[in-house]
C-alpha positions as CSV (number, residue, x, y, z in Angstrom):
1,X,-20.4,-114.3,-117.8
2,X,-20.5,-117.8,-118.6
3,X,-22.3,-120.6,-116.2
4,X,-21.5,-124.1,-116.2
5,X,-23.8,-126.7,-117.9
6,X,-26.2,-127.7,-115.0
7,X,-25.3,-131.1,-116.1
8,X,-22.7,-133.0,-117.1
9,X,-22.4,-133.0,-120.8
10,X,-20.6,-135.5,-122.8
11,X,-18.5,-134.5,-126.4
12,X,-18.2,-137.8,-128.1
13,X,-17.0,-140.1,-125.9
14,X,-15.1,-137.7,-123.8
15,X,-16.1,-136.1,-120.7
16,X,-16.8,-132.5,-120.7
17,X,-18.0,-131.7,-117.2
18,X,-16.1,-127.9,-117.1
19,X,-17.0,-127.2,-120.6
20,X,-19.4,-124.0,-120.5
21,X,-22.4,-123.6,-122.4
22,X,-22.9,-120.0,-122.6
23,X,-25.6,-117.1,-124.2
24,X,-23.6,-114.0,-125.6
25,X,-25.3,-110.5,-125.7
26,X,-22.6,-108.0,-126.5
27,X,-21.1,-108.2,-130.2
28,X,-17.1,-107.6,-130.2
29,X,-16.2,-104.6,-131.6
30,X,-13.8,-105.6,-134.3
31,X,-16.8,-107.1,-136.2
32,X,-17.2,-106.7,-139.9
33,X,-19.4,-103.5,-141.2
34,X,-22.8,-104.4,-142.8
35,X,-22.4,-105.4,-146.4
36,X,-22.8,-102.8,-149.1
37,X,-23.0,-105.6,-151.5
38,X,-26.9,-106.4,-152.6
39,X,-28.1,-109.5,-151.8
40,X,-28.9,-110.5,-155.8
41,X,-25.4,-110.4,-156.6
42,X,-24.6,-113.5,-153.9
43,X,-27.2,-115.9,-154.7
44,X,-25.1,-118.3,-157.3
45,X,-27.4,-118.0,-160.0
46,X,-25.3,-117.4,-163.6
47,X,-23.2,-114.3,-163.6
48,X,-23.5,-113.4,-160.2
49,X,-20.2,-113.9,-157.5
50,X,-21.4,-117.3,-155.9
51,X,-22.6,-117.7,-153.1
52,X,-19.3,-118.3,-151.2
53,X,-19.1,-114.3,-151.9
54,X,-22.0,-113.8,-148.8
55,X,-19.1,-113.5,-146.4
56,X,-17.4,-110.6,-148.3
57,X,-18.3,-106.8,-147.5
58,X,-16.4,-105.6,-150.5
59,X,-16.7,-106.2,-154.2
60,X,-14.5,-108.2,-156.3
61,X,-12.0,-106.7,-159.1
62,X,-10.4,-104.8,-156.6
63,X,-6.9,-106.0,-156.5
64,X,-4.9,-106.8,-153.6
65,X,-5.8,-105.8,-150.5
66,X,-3.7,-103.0,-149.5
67,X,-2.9,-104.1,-146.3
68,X,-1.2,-107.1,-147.8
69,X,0.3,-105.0,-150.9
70,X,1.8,-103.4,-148.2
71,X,3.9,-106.1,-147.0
72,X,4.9,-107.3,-150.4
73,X,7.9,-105.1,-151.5
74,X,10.8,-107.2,-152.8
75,X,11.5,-110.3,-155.1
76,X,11.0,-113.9,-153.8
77,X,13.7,-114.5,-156.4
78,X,16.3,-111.9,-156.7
79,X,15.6,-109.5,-154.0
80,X,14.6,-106.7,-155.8
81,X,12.3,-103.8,-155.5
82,X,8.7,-105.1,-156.9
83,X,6.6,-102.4,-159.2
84,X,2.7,-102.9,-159.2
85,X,1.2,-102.2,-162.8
86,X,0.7,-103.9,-166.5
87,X,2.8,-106.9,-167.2
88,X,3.3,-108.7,-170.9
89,X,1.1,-111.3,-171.9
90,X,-0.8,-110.9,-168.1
91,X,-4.6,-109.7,-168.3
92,X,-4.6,-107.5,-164.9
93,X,-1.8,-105.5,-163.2
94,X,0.7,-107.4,-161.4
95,X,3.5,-107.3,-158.9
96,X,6.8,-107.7,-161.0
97,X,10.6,-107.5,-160.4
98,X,11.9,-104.5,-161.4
99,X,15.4,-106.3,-162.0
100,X,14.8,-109.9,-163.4
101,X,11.0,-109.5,-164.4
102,X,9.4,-112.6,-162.0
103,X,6.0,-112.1,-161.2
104,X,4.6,-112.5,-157.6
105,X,1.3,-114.0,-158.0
106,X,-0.6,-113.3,-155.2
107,X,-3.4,-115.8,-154.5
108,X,-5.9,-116.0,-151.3
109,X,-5.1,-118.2,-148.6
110,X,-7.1,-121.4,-147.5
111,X,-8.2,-121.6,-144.1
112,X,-9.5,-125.6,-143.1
113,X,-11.7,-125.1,-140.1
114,X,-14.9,-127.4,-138.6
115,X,-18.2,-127.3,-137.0
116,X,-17.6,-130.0,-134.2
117,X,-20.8,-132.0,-133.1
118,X,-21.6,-133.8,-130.0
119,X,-23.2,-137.3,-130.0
120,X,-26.6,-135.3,-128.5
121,X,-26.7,-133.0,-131.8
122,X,-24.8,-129.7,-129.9
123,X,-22.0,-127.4,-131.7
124,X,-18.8,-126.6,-129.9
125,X,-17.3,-123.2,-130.2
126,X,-13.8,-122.0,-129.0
127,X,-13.9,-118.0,-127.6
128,X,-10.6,-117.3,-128.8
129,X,-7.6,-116.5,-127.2
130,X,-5.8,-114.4,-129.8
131,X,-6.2,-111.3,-132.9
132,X,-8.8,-111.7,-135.1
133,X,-11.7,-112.2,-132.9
134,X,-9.9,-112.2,-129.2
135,X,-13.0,-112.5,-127.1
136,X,-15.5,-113.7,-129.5
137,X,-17.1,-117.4,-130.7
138,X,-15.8,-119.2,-133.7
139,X,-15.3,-122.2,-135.1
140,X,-12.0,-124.1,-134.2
141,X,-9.3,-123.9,-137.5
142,X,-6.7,-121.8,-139.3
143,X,-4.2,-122.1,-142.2
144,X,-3.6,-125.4,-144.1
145,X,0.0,-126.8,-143.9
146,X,1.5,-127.3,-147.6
147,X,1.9,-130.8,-146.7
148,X,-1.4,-132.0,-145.4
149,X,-4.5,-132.5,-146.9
150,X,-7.8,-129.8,-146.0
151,X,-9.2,-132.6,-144.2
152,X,-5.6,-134.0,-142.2
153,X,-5.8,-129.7,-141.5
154,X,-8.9,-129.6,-140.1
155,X,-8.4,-132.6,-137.9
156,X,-4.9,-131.0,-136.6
157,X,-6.9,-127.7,-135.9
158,X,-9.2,-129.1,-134.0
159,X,-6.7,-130.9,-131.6
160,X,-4.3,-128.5,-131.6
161,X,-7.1,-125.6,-130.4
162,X,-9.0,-127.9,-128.2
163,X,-7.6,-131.1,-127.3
164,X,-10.1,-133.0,-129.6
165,X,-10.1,-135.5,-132.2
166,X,-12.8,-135.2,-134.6
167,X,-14.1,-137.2,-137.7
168,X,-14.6,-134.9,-140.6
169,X,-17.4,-135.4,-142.0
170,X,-19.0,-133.2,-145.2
171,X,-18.5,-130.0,-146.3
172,X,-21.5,-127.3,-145.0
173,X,-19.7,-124.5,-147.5
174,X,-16.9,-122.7,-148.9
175,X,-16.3,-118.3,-148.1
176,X,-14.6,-116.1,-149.7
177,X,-13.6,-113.3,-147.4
178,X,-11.6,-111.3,-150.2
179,X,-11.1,-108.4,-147.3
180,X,-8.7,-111.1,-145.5
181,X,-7.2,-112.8,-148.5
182,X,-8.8,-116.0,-147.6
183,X,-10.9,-118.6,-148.9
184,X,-12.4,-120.5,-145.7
185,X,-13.6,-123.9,-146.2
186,X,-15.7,-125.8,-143.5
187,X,-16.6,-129.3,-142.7
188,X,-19.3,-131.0,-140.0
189,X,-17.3,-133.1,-137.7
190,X,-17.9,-135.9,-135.0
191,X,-15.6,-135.6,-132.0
192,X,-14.7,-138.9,-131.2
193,X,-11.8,-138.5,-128.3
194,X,-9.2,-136.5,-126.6
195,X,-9.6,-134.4,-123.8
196,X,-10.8,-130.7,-123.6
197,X,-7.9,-128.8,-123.1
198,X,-8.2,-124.4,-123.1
199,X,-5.3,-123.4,-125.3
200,X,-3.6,-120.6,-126.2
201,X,-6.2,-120.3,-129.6
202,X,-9.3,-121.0,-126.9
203,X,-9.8,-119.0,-123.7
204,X,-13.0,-121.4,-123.4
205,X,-14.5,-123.9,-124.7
206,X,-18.5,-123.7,-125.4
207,X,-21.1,-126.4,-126.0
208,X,-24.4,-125.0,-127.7
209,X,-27.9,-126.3,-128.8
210,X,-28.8,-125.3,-132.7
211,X,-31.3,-123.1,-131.3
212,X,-29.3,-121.3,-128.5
213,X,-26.0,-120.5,-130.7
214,X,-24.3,-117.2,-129.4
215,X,-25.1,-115.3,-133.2
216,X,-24.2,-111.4,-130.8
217,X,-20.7,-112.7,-130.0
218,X,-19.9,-114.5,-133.1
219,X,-16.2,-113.6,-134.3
220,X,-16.0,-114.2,-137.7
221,X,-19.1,-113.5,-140.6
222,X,-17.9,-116.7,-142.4
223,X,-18.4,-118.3,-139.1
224,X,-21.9,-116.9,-139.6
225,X,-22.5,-117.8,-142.7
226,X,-21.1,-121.9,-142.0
227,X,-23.4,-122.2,-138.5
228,X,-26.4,-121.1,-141.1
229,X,-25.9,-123.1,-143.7
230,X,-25.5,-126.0,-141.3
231,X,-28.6,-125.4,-139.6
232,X,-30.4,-124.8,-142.7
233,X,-29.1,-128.6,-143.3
234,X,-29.5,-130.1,-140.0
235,X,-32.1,-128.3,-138.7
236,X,-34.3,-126.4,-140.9
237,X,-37.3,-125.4,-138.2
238,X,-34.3,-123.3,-135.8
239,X,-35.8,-119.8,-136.9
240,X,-32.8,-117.2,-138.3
241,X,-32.5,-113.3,-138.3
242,X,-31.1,-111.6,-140.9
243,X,-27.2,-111.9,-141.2
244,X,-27.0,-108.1,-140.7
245,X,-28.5,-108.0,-137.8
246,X,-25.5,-110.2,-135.8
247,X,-23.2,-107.6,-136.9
């Protein structure tokens, strides 16, 4: 269970007096499986995946995911049945029209979220409210809007989670999760107003030191991956156990 913060904590210039801090022991059971991957094929160096490729379990070249395949059975243009296999002039197998020939593309989708700080140097976290992750810690974002910029997205996810206005600051690191057809991009951020509001998105919202983050009840392994990297920016002493060991 979570206990208040024994004092009154300030997030920017808001008030955050029934904002928990909180230490999380039991990992949700939805989490990711250990990577299968080895670690030499994710450290950037040339010819290896990049190092956005540490949040993935699975290799690349494999194709759609078939959960997504799965929903992708008709033509965007004529309505026809789509057939997966060699197309002219394409270098992989794609999804076609049987009827009128249009290729589906399908490409991953970009997910703006950030890693809100507080004026005394603490991360928030929202436990979410909803699938993926119900239960569990993450960072506050979701899917960029066609018509807004990743930074007007993050900003938007922010306030629409939490109540708060931010000031997006740098980006800590890109994530390929190729499992979940994403690409996850995410920025440090100063909040600067609103009001702390628990949302559908946020069952609650947490305040945490760098050294006290809740790594057991983390939802997400690029949310792993982007509290690392920003600590291995921010604050380089705060001690960190293997990545597979939070899983």
């Amino acid at each position: 269970m979570e206990k208040p913060a024994d004092r009154d904590a300030h997030v920017g210039h808001v008030h955050t007096s029934h904002v928990h801090t909180s230490h999380v022991h039991a990992p949700h059971p939805d989490h990711a499986p250990h990577s299968d991957v080895p670690p030499a094929d994710d450290t950037g160096g040339p010819g290896t995946r990049g190092p956005d490729a540490r949040a993935s379990d699975i290799g690349s070249g494999q194709g759609t995911p078939p959960w997504l395949s799965a929903s992708l059975n008709h033509c965007t243009r004529c309505g026809g049945r789509l057939r997966h296999g060699p197309v002219v002039g394409e270098d992989r197998d794609r999804l076609a029209c049987e009827d009128c020939g249009h290729i589906s593309y399908v490409n991953p989708r970009l997910v703006v979220t950030t890693i809100p700080i507080t004026d005394d140097g603490r991360v928030l976290l929202i436990r979410r409210g909803i699938e993926p992750g119900k239960g569990s810690w993450a960072q506050p974002g979701g899917f960029l809007e066609v018509d807004e910029t990743v930074a007007e997205g993050a900003r938007r996810e922010m306030l629409e989670e939490t109540g708060l206005e931010v000031e997006v600051g740098e980006i800590i690191g890109l994530y390929t999760r190729l499992e979940a057809a994403v690409v996850v991009v995410a920025f440090e951020a100063r909040i600067t107003g609103g009001t702390p509001t628990i949302t559908p998105e946020a069952m609650e919202i947490g305040i945490f030191a760098p050294d006290e983050l809740p790594w057991p009840g983390i939802a997400f392994t690029t949310t792993i991956w982007a509290l690392r990297d920003w600590l291995a920016r921010r604050h380089p002493a705060v001690p960190l156990d293997e990545p597979g060991l939070y899983r």
